[in-house]
C-alpha positions in Angstrom: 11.5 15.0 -13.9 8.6 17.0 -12.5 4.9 15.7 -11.4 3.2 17.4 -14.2 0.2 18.5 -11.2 2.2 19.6 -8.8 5.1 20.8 -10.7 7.2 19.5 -8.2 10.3 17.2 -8.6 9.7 13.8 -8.3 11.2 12.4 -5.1 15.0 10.3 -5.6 13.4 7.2 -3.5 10.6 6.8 -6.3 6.6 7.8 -6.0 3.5 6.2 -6.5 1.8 7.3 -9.6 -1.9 6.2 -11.5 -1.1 5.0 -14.9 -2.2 7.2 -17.2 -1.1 8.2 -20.8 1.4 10.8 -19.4 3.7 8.0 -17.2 2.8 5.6 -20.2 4.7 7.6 -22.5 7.4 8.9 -19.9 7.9 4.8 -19.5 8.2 4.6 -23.3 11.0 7.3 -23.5 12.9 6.1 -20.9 12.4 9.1 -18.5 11.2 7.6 -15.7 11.6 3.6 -14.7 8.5 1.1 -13.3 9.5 -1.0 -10.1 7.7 -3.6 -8.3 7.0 -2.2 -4.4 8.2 -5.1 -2.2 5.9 -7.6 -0.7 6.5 -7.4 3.3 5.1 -9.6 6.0 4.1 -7.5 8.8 5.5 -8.3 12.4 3.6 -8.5 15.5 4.7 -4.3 16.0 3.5 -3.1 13.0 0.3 -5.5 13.2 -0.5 -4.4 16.7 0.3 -0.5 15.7 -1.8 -0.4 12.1 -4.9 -3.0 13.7 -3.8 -5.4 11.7 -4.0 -9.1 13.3 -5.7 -12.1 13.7 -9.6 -12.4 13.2 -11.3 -12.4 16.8 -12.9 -15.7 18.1 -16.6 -14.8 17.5 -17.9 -17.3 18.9 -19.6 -16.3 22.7 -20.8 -18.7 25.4 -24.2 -17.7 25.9 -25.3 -19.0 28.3 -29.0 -18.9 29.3 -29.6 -22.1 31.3 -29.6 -23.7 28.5 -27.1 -26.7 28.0 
């Protein structure tokens, strides 16, 4: 099966594509198949490599001689 835009094959390991009429109807006729892209939990490498992480504590001490 070929992406109809960029006439190239579609990759073995599946590809992300917008539903649209044309994958509706290749869905229909059986020529291609719809999977569900696994849910992962990140670790702290890929967290700390994409900036993904915990919210920063926002609060600051200001202090101005005030108590």
């Amino acid at each position: 099966m070929r992406d109809p835009q960029t006439g190239a094959p579609l990759a073995a390991s599946g590809e992300w594509k917008a539903r649209s009429q044309y994958w509706t109807r290749r869905l229909r006729d059986g020529d291609v198949i719809e999977v569900q892209r696994a849910e992962v939990e990140p670790t702290a490498a890929t967290s700390a490599a994409s900036g993904i992480g915990p919210k920063p504590d926002l609060k600051q001490s200001t202090s101005h001689g005030r108590a």
